[in-house]
Structure formats: structure tokens, C-alpha cells
C-alpha positions in Angstrom: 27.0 56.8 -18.6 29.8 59.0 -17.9 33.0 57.5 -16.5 33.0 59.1 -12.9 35.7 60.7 -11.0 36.3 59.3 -7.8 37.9 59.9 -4.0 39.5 57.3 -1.8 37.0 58.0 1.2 33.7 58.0 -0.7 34.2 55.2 -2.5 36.0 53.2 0.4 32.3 53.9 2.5 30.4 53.3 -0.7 32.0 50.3 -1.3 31.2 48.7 1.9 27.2 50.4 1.4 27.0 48.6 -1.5 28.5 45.5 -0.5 26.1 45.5 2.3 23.4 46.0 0.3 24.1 42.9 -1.9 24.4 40.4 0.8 20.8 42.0 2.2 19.7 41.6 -1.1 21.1 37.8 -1.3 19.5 37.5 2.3 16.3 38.9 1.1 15.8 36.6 -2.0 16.5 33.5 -0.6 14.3 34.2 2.5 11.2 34.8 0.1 12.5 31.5 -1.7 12.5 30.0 1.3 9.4 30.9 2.2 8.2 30.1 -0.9 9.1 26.4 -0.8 7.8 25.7 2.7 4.6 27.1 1.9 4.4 24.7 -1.4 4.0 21.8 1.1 1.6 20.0 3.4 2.9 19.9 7.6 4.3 16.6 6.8 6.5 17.2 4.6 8.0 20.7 6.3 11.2 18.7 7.0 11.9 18.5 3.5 10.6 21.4 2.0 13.4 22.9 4.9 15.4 20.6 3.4 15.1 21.6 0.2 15.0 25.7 1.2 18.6 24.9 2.3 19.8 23.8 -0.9 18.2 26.5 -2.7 20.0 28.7 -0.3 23.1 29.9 -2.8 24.3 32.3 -4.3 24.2 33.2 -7.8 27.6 33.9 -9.7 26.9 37.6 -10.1 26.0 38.0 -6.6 29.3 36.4 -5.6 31.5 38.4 -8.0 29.8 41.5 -7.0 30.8 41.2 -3.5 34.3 40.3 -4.3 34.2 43.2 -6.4 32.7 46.3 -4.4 34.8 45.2 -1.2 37.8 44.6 -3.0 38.0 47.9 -5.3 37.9 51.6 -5.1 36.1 52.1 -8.6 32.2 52.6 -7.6 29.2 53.5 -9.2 28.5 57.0 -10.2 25.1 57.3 -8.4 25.2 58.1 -4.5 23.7 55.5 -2.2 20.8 57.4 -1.5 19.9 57.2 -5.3 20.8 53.6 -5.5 18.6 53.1 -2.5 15.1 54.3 -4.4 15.6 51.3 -7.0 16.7 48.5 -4.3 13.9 49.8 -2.4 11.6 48.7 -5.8 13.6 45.8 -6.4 12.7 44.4 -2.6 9.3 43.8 -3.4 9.3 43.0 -7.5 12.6 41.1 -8.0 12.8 38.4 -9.5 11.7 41.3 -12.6 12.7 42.0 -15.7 14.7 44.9 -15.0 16.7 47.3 -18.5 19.2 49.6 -17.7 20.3 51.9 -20.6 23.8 52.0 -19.5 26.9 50.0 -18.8 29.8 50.3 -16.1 31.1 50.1 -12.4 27.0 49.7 -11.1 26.2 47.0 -13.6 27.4 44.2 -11.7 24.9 45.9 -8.5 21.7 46.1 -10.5 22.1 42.1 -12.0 23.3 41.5 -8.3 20.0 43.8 -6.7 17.9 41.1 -9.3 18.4 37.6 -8.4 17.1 35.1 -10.6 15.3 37.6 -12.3 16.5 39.2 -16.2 18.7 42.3 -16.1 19.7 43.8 -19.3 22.0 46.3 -20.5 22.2 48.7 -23.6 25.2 50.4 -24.2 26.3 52.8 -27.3 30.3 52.1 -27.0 31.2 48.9 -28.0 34.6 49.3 -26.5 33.2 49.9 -23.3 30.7 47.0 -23.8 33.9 45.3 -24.2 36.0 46.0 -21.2 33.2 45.8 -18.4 31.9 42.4 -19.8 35.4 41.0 -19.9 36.0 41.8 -16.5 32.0 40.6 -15.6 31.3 37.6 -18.3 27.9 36.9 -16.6 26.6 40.7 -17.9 24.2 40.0 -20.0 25.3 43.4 -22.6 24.4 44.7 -25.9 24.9 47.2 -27.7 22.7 50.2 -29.3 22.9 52.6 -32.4 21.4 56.0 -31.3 19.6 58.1 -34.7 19.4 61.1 -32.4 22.4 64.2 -31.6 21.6 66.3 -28.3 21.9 69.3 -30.2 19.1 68.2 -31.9 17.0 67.9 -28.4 15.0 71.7 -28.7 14.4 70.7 -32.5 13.0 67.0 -31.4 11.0 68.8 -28.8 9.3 71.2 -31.7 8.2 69.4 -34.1 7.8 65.1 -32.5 3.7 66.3 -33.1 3.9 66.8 -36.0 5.1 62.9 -36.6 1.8 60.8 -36.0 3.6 57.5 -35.6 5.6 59.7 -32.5 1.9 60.1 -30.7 0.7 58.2 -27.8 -2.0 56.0 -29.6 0.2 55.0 -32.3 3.8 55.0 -31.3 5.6 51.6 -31.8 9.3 50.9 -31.2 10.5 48.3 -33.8 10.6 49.3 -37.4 9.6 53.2 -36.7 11.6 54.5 -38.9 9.3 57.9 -39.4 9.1 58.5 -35.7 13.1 59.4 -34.7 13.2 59.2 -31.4 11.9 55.6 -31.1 15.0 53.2 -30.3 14.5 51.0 -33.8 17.6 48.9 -33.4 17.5 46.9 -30.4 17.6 43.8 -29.4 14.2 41.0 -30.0 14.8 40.7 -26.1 13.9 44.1 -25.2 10.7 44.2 -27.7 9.4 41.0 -26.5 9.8 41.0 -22.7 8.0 43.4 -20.4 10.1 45.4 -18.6 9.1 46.3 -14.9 11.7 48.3 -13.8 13.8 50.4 -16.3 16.8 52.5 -15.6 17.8 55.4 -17.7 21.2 56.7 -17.1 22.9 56.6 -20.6 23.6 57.2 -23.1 25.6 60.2 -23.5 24.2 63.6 -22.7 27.3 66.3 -22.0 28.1 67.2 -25.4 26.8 68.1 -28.4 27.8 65.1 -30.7 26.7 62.9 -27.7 23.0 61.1 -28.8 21.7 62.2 -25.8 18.5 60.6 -23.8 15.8 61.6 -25.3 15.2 58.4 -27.6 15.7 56.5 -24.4 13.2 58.8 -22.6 10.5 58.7 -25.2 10.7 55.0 -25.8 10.8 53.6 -22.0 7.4 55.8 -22.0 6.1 53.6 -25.0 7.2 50.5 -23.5 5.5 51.4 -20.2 2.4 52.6 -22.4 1.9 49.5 -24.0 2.6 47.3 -21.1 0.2 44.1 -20.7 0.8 42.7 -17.3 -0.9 43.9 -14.4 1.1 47.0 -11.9 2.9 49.8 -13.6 6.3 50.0 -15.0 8.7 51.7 -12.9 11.2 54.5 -14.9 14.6 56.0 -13.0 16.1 58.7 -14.8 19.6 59.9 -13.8 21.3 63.3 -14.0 17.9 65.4 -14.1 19.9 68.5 -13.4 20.8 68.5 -16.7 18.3 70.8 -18.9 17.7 68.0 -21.8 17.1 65.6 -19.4 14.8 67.4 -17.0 13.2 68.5 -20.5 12.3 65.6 -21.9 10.8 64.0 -18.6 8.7 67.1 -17.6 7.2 66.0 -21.7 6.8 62.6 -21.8 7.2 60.9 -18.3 5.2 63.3 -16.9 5.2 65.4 -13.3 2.1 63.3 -12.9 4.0 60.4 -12.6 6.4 61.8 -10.2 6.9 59.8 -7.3 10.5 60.4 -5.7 13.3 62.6 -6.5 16.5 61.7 -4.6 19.4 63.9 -5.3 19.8 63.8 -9.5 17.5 60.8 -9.8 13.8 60.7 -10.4 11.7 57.8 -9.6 8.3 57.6 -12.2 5.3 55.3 -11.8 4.6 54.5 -15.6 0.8 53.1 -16.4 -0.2 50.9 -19.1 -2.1 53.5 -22.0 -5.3 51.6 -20.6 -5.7 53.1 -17.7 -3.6 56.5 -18.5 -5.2 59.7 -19.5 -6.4 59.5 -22.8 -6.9 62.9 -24.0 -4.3 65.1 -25.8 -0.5 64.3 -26.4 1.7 62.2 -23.4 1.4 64.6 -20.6 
């Protein structure tokens, strides 16, 4: 995630977007909750199930620093609201989800905001940077991630992944595959045993040529979505597709298919389960 560059004006009005955003989202969550608890009880007992919807009606710490953050300080995310607004708009109707962003900084306390009661976790490859933003934001749940992959080695990943069988769609794995380079093989258990339902892909790296760039992330959000269990698909944002490698890589294993909004440099995919994807040939 690149550190972005910012002007008074924009992020003065994108401040106050995203702080508005947040509350709607706080509003939003404890409505359903509310809802949720009423619904739980018979007609005679709807004064306490109110009762009890008003006590559940709080905030969580994240939520609260968030606010206090984005209305407080000029430093704002990188993606315009228009980009943030195609995930919020997924999150309305799955959070609480498990929710994994490859990325850490100035949006991270949005997205664990956007996801009430629900998991939201981070991978990051600086551990510096993991560092700073969780000191200032303790409740980030953050770890960080060892990349095998260089960008300038994105055409020659591109080439010759076929000719890797544990890289293919019926027998690509994650953990432990070594022989298959652009699986992510160091993370967290976490990520390998939960299901993800949303996952953000806006790190690591990608703008020069030592960077690891995205395509491990790429390839393996594919196989987590691939080899999801649950019912629904697995939704995948990808940032900065005006860049070549990134565009690249999605057109290859996301899939145009898949394609369901593109919002300024983000891309919104609709990821099936390998059940009911298309079998034949290679991921696209």
C-alpha cells in the first residue's frame, strides 16, 4: 500500500465522507441487531427484547476511534470514496463477515470500522509499518507477511505458472506449496482456516522492481475463493488496476467473467467456489 500524497481540501471532504460513512455503518449494524433481538421473542416479551436492543446499542472501540480519527485528521485513505463505496456497499448486507485486507494504513481503521462484530484482518510486508499504524490503532488485528515473489519477475510468473501442476486450479493449495511460487505459504493459521467473504487486495508493493508485487496475493485470494465451502461467493477488490501487472494478473486468474464493477482504479469480482466454477482448462 503506497503511502499517499495528500491536499487539505480532499481530505478535509473525505474525512467527513468517511466519517459519515462509519456512523451509517454503526447505525446500520445495530438496527439489524436490533431487529434481530426483537424478532428472537414472543409479543410478550417485546418490552424486553427492546430492552435489551438498547443495551446492545454501543459502539465497538474501533468504531469509536475511527470517528475520532477521520474527523479529527487530515491523513485519509488512498482510495476515493467512490471506490470505498463498492465494498461498504458489500459490507451492508454480509457484515458481520470475515473480511482480509492485504494491506495496512490510514483506511485500516475504516474497513474494521465498515465490519462490526465481524473478523477483519490485515497482512502487511513492512514490519515497521505494521508497527507504527497498530501503535497508533491497538485494536488492529495485524500481521505480517514474507513475499517469495519480485515484480520483475511478473511476465516470467505469467510464462511458465502451467507448467507447475500444484499452481493449477484442481490442485492448488496455499499452506506448505512450496513448488507452486506464487502461493502465499507463510501466513498466518487464521487466514488458512477461516473463510474469507470479502477480501481486499491493495498491497503489497507494486511500483518498483524489487517491490514483491501482487501477483501471489492475486493468485492466492483466487484459491481461497476456489476452495470456499460455505454457501454465496467470495467477494475480491483489487486496487490500482491501471497498473499493467495488476490489470495482468486479474484478466488471468480473477477472470473478466467475474467482473462485476470497476469504480475508478478498483475492480469489484464475484469469486465462486471450484464447485460450481467452470471446470475445463486453466482459471479463466
Amino acid at each position: 500500500m503506497k503511502r499517499p500524497q495528500f491536499t487539505p481540501e480532499k481530505s478535509c471532504l473525505l474525512a467527513v465522507a468517511l466519517s459519515g460513512l462509519i456512523i451509517g455503518a454503526f447505525l446500520l449494524s445495530n438496527l439489524i441487531r436490533s431487529v434481530d433481538n426483537i424478532s428472537s421473542f414472543g409479543l410478550c416479551s417485546l418490552a424486553s427484547a427492546k430492552a435489551r436492543a438498547a443495551a446492545d446499542y454501543d459502539a465497538t472501540p474501533a468504531q469509536l476511534q475511527s470517528i475520532l480519527h477521520y474527523a479529527t485528521s487530515k491523513i485519509v485513505p488512498q482510495q476515493s470514496l467512490a471506490e470505498i463505496s463498492v465494498t461498504f456497499d458489500v459490507l451492508k448486507t454480509r457484515s458481520p463477515c470475515n473480511f482480509l485486507v492485504f494491506g495496512l494504513g490510514f483506511d485500516s481503521l475504516m474497513w474494521t470500522s465498515l465490519n462490526p462484530h465481524g473478523t477483519t484482518l490485515f497482512l502487511e510486508e513492512d514490519p515497521k509499518w505494521v508497527q507504527t499504524i497498530v501503535k497508533k490503532a491497538p485494536t488492529l488485528n495485524a500481521h505480517t507477511v514474507q513475499y517469495r515473489t519480485q515484480l520483475q519477475e511478473a511476465n516470467s510468473l505469467l510464462k511458465t505458472y502451467r507448467s507447475e501442476p500444484l499452481c493449477s486450479p484442481s490442485k492448488a493449495y496455499l499452506r506448505g506449496n512450496y513448488k507452486c511460487k506464487l502461493a502465499l505459504t507463510g501466513l498466518p493459521d487464521e487466514v488458512y482456516d477461516k473463510e474469507w467473504d470479502l477480501i481486499m487486495i491493495d498491497a503489497p508493493r507494486g511500483y518498483f522492481p524489487e517491490a514483491p508485487g501482487r501477483m501471489a496475493a492475486i493468485f492466492s485470494a483466487v484459491v481461497m475463493a476456489r476452495g470456499r465451502k460455505g454457501s454465496g461467493v467470495t467477494h475480491v477488490f483489487l486496487h490500482d488496476v491501471d497498473r499493467r501487472v495488476e490489470k495482468m494478473f486479474a484478466e488471468e486468474f480473477l477472470c473478466r467473467k467475474n467482473l462485476v464493477k470497476a469504480v475508478g482504479r478498483l475492480w469489484h469480482f464475484e469469486i465462486p467456489a471450484a464447485n460450481v466454477s467452470h471446470s475445463g482448462g486453466w482459471f479463466c
